[in-house]
N, C-alpha and C positions, 0 to 999 in steps of 0.2 A: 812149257809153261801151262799154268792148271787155267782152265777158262770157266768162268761162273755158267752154272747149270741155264741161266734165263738166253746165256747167249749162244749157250752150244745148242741148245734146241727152240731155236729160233726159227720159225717156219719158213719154208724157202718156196713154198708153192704156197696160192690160193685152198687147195683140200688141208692143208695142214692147219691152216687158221681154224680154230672148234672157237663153234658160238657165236661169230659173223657169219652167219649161211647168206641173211637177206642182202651183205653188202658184198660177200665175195661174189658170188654169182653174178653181181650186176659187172663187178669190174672184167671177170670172166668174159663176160658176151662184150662188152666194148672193145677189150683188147681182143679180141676175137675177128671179130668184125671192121676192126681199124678204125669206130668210130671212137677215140681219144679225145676228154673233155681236154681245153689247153688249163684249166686250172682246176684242184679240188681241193676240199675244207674237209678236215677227219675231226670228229668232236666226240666227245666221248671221256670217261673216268680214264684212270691209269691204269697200266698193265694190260688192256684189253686189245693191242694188235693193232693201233693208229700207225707209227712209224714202221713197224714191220710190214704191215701191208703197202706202204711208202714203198720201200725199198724192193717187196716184190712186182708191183708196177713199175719200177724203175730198169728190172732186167725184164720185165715181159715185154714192156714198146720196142726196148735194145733188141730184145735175144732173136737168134740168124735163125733160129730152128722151135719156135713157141709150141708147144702142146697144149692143145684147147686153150688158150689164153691163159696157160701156164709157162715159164720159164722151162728152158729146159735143164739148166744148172752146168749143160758140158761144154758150150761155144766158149769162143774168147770171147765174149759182150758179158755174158753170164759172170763168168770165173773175175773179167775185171774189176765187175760192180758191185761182185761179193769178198774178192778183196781188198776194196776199198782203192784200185789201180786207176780207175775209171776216173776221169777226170772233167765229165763230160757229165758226170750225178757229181752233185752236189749237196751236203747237208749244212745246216746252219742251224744253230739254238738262238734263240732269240732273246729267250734270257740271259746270257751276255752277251749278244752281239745285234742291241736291241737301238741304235742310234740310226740317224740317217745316214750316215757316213755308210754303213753298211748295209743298205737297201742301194742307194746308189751305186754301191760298185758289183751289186747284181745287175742292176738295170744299164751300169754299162756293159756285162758281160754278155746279157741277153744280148747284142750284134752281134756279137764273132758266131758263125756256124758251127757245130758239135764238130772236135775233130776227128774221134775214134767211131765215135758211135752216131745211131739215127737220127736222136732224140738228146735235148740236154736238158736234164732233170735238176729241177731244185726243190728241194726237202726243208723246207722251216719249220721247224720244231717249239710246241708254247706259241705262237705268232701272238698270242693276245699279249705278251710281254714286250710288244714295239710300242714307242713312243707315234703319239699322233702324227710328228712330222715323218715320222718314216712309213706311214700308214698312207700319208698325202703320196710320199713320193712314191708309193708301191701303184696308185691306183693303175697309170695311166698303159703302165707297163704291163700290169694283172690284165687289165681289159682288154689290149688287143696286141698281146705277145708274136713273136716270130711263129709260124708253123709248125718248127722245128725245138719249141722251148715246152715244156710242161714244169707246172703250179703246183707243190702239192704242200699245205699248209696242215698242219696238229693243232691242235686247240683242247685243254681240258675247262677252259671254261670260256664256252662259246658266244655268252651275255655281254664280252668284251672284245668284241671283234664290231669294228665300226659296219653297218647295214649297207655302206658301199660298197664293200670288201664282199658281204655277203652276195652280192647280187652278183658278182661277176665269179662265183665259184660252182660246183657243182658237189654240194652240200650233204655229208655220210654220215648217221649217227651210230655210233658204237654204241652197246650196251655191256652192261656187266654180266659175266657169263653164271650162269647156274654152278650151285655148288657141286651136283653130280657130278657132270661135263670136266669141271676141273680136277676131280678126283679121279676120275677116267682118264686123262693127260696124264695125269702123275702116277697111274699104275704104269703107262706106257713109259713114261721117264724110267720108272725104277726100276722093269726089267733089261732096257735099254744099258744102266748104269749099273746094275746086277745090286741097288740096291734091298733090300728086306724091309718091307713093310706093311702093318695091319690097313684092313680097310678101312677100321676106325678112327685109325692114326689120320689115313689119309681125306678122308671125308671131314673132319675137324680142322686140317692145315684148308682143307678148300672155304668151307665155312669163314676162319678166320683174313681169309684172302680178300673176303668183300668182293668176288667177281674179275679180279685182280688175275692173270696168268704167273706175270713176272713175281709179283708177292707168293704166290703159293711154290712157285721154284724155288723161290730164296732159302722160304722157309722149311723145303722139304731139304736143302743142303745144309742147312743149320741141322736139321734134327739129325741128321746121318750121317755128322761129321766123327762122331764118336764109331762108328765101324759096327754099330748094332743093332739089332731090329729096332724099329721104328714102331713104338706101339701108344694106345692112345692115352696112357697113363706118361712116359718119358717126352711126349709132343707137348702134352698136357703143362709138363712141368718146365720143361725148356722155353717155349712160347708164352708163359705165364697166360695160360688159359682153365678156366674154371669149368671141373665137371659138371654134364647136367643135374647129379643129383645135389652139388651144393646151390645152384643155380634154383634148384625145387625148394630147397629148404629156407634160401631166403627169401622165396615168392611165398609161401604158409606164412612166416615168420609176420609179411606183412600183412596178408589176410586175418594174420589171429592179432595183430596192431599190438603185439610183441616187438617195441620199444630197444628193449634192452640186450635180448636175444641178433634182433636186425647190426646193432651198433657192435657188439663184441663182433660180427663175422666180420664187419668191415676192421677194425682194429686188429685181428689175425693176418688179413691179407695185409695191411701196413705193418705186421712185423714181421712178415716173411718177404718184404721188398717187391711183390707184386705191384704193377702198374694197376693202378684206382682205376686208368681209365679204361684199358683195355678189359676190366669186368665188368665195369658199368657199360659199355657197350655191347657184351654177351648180356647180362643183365635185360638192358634193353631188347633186344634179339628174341632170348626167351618170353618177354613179356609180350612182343608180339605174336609169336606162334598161339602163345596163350589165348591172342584177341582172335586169333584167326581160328583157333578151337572152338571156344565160344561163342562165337558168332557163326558157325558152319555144324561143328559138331564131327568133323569127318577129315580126311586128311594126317589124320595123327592118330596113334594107335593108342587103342583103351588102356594097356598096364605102362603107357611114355612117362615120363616126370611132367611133359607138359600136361597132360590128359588129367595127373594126379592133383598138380597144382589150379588146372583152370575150372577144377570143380570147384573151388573156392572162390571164385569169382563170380562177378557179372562183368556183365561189356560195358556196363558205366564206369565200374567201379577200373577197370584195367585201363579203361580209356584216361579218365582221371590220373592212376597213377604213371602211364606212359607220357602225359603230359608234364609231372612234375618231374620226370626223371629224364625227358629230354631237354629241360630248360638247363638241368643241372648240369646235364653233358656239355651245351653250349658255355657255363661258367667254368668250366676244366679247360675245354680249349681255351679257355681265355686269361684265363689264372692257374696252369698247370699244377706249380707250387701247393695252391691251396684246394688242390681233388678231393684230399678225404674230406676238407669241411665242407664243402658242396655235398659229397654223397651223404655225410651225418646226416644236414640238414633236410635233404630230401628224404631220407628216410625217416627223423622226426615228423615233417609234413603229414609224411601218407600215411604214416602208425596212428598219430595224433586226430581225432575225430573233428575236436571242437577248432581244428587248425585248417579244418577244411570249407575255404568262403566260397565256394563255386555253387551255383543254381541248382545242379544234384544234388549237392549234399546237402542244403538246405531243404530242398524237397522228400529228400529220405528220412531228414530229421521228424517233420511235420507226416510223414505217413505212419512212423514209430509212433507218433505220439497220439495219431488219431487213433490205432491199434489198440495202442493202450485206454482211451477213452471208450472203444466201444466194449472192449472186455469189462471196462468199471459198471458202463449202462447194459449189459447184457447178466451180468451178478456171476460172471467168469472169475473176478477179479472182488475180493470185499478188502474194505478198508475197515482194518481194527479202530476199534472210537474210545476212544480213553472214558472212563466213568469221571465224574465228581472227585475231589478229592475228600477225604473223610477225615475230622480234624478229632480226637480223643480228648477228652478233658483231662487237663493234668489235676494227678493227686494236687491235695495241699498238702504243705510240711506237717510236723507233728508239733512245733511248737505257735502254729498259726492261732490266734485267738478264734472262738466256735463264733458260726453263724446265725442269728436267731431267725426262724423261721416260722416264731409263733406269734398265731396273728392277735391274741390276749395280752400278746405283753405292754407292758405299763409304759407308756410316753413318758418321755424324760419333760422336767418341769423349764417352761421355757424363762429365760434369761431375762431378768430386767434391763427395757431401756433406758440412759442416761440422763437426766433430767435437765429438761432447757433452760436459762435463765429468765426471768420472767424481763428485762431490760431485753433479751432478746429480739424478744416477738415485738419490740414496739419498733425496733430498727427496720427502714425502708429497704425491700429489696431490692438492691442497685442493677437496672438495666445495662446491657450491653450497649455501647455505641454504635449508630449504623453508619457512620463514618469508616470504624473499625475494621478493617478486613480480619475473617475469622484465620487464625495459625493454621497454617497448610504443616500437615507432617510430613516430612521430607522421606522421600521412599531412594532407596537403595539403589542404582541403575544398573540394570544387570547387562553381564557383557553380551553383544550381537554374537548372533551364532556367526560362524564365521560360512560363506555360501559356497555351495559347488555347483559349476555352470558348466556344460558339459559343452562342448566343442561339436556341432553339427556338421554334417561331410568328413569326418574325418577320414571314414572311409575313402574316399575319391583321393584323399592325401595319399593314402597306403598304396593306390593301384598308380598314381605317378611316380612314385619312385621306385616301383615295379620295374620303372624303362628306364633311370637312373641310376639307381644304386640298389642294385636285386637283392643284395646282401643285405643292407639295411633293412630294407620291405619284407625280407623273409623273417627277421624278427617283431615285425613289428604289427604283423597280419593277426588280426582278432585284439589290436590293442586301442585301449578307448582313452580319449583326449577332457581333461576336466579342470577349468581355470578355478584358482582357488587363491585366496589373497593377493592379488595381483600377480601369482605363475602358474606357468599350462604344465602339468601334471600328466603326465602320459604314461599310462601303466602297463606294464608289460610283463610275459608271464613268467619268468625265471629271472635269477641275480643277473644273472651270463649277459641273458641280451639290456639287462638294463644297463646293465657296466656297457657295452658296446655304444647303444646309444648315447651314454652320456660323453662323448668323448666331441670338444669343442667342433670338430669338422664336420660329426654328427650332425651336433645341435644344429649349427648353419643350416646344410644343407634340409635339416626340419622344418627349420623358419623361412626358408627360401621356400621352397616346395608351398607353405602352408598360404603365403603371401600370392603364389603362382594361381592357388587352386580354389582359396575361399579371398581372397583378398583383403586377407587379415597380417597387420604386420607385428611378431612378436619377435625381439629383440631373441640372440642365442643365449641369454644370461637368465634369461626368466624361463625358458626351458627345460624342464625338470622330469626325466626318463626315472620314474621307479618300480620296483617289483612289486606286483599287486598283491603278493602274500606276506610283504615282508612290511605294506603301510599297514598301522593299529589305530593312528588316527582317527577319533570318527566328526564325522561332519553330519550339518542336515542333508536333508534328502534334495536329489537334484531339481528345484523344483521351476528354472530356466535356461533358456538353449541359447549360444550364442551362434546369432544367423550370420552367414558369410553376408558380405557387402555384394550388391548389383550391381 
């Protein structure tokens, strides 16, 4: 029967583990020595040698014939435990067998005396997947076990292991092994297996391993299950892993804030079924080598992709965008489904300039601009000044009557006035009443302009639902708040997100948030999400602020 690559080369001595030096060694001199802790705690990522190291402590206390605090692999203690005959090692996963019910019937087995072997070994695997009661009942038996009993507990997330538990163990941290180390493993696997494979194949399966042993076997049997060299182009494409130089090209794309260039790469990996997330995570990877070029200058050779690509950068600028592209990372794990519109949207962020509200990029703005002021007051820089405009007398027609312009010409004789009645003049002329109020002319009322009051703090709105609804906040970052005939008006800068906005759960949660943070309560019905290029309305000018309430 065929046996997965991680298990047939599975270390069976302490020398065999690569990349725990500082923790073999110590187990080394203990078992050496016979001084044996009765319990120990392995914590550590996956793949990295916790339960295998279990397992080889479990024949080194056994084995009849130990070599330097190694197993010798030929006694009957050995051959039992790596059998699995041994009945006297014990393993347990905790993630399903995480009740008290099965803590207790350890702790009752801890009485009986080992029957084959020295030592009776128990292996809990995950331990942080026990329930608190089984945690209660582990204590008492952890603390002051038989002579003859040893502890050994795994953990990959060690934050969840109650601080009583910790005390009473003898506490190993694993780390994640360098990508060399494990490319160095897997030449040895594949001569081992008479597999065929490039270095670069295999230095890329270690890279993609994350420090991982068991993931980088997995993946070198997948790649070699087809019967053919293994090279970094067929790893590449089976692994759904991205070359450095496309890797290069999207890092420029985002330094030249090429938009549209950025958006078509991601849309090719979605149509060739590529996992979003697993290049956003090389993505990521490269952007750090990038910070580390950068910021060092050394480490990485002058003709690399990185080397090419971090010459476009600064260290703010990379730090900035590793920020906005780990947030994204964090809404993929969380929303698998929707990876490409996480990675779009980041990649609009960091293309988009005016989309950038962080203290940097404000402050790069205002040195641009100061740049540009000392070039105008230095005469580096001259502003064109428009003349007067010059207005030509238009011809007159040709059947216009002439103009006279001579100053001789003869006055026209002036017009007799109308002759008064002589019963006229004897008529008194009737005073107005001062009783009388004089007729007021009624004037026209013209319509109120109608006002724009702009919504103060909005901003503070935008970074609370940063922690609430990322996705919302991500359209709505650089967008301004302005009440206008009794509705708040909130402009935003494409159709897209204004249609997203306007969708009643939106609104709500608008008007919650808005009530949270200025302590204004605006109904979700007078909430009004528009696209700032698509209002034509014009209004007067903003000429009052609406103050959140104290």
């Amino acid at each position: 029967m065929h046996q997965a690559l991680y298990r047939k080369w599975r270390p069976k001595t302490f020398a065999d583990v690569y990349g725990q030096d500082h923790i073999t060694s110590v187990l080394k001199s203990e078992v050496s020595s016979g001084k044996i802790s009765h319990a120990y705690i392995f914590c550590g990522p996956r793949g990295t040698g916790k339960t295998t190291c279990a397992k080889i402590i479990s024949r080194a206390v056994n084995c009849e014939h130990p070599v330097d605090g190694n197993p010798c692999g030929v006694c009957d203690a050995c051959r039992s435990v790596e059998e699995g005959r041994a009945t006297d090692v014990m393993e347990m996963d905790a993630a399903s067998n995480n009740g008290v019910d099965n803590v207790r019937d350890i702790r009752d087995g801890v009485a009986y005396s080992p029957a084959d072997l020295k030592y009776k070994v128990y292996i809990i695997d995950e331990v942080h997947m026990l329930s608190t009661a089984a945690f209660n009942a582990l204590l008492k038996t952890l603390e002051e076990p038989p002579e003859y009993v040893i502890f050994i507990l795994a953990t990959t997330e060690i934050n969840k292991i109650p601080a009583t538990v910790l005390s009473r163990c003898q506490r190993f941290d694993f780390h994640r092994v360098s990508s060399e180390v494990i490319a160095k493993r897997l030449r040895v696997v594949c001569e081992g297996e008479g597999i065929e494979a490039d270095d670069d194949a295999l230095l890329l399966i270690a890279d993609l391993a994350q420090g991982a042993f068991r993931d980088a076997l997995n993946m070198l049997e997948y790649c070699s299950g087809a019967g053919v060299r293994v090279t970094e182009k067929s790893a590449s494409e089976l692994l759904g892993a991205s070359s450095a130089e496309l890797l290069c090209n999207m890092a420029e794309n985002i330094a030249g804030r090429d938009v549209s260039a950025a958006l078509d790469m991601i849309a090719k990996l979605s149509s060739t079924s590529r996992d979003i997330l697993v290049y956003w995570r090389e993505l990521i990877s490269f952007f750090r080598n990038m910070l580390v070029y950068a910021s060092t200058r050394g480490h990485i050779k002058k003709d690399s992709f990185t080397a090419r690509a971090g010459d476009k950068y600064t260290v703010p600028r990379i730090m900035q965008v590793l920020g906005v592209f780990c947030t994204a990372e964090e809404n993929m794990m969380r929303t698998p489904a929707s990876a490409r519109l996480f990675a779009e949207m980041a990649l609009v962020r960091v293309c988009d300039e005016t989309m950038e509200s962080d203290t940097d990029a404000l402050l790069r703005r205002i040195a641009e601009l100061e740049k540009k002021l000392d070039a105008i007051s230095s005469g580096k820089i001259t502003i064109a000044q428009s003349s007067p405009p010059v207005f030509e007398e238009a011809p007159l027609p040709d059947d216009a009557p002439p103009i006279w312009e001579d100053e001789n010409a003869p006055i026209p004789d002036a017009v007799p006035l109308p002759e008064i009645p002589a019963d006229a003049a004897e008529k008194p002329v009737s005073e107005p009443k001062k009783d009388e109020p004089k007729p007021v002319q009624k004037e026209e009322k013209k319509q109120a302009p109608v006002r724009a009051v702009s919504l103060r703090g909005f901003a503070d709105v935008i970074k609370k639902l940063e922690a609430s609804e990322p996705s919302l906040a991500s359209f709505m970052i650089g967008s301004t708040a302005v009440e206008k005939g009794g509705k708040l008006y909130i402009y935003l800068d494409n159709p897209f997100a204004a249609q997203f906005a306007s969708e009643e759960n939106k609104k709500s949660v608008i008007s919650r948030t808005i009530s949270e943070v200025l302590g204004k309560n605006y109904n979700a019905n007078v909430i009004m999400p528009v696209c700032a290029e698509e209002e034509t309305e014009e209004y007067d000018a903003v000429d009052e602020l609406i103050e959140p309430n104290k």
